[in-house]
C-alpha positions in Angstrom: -3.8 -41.2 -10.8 -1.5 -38.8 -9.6 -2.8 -35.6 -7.9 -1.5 -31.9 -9.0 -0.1 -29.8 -5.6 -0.5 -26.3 -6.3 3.4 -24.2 -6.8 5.0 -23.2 -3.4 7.0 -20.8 -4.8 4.5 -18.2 -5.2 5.5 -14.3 -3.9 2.0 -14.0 -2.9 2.2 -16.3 0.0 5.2 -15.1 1.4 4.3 -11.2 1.5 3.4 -10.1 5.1 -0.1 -10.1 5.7 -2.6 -8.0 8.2 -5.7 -10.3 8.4 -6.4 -11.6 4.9 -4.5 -8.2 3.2 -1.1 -8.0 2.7 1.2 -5.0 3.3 1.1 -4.3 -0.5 -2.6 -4.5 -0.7 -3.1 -1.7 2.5 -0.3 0.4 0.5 -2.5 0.3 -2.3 -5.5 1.1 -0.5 -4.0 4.1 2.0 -2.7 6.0 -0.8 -6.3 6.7 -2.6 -7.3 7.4 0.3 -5.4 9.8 1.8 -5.3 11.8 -1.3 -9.4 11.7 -1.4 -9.6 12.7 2.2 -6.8 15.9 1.6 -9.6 16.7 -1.4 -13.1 16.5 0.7 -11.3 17.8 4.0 -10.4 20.9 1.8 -13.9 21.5 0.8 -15.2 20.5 4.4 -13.1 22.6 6.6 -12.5 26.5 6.3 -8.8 25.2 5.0 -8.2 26.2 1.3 -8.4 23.2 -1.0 -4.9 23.5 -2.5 -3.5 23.0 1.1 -5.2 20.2 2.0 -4.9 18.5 -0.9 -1.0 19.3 -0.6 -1.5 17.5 2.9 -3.1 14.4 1.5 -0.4 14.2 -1.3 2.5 14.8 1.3 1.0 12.2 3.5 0.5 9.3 0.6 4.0 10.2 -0.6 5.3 9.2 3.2 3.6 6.2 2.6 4.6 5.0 -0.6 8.6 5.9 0.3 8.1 3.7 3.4 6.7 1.2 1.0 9.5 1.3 -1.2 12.3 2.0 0.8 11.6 1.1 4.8 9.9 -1.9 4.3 10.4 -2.9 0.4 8.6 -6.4 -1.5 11.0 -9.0 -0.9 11.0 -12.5 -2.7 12.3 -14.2 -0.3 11.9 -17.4 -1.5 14.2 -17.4 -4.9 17.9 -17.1 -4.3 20.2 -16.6 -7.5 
């Protein structure tokens, strides 16, 4: 009987990881986030909503170019 090993080639084992999520999965997570605090910080402080949602937006759009183009997905494993 011959026993199945799982592929090794997978990206998702490869991708930097902090704890059990990887870089892609924080991105992911930040981004909502940040956009959701610019909202509620806008109706919580005596800042006008507009701005602070501008604020959340200009920080989550920081963080998705340093995603893309700082620090970008890689498949490192596949060479052509």
């Amino acid at each position: 009987m011959s026993v199945r090993k799982p592929p090794s080639d997978g990206v998702a084992r490869r991708v930097p990881r902090v704890g059990s999520w990887s870089k892609e999965d924080l991105v992911l997570a930040v981004v909502p986030a940040l956009l959701l605090a610019g909202v509620v910080g806008g109706t919580a402080l005596p800042v006008p909503t507009p701005t602070a949602a501008g604020v959340g937006s200009a920080l989550a759009a920081l963080v998705v170019a340093y995603a893309l183009f700082v620090s970008p997905p890689v498949d490192r494993g596949r060479r052509r």
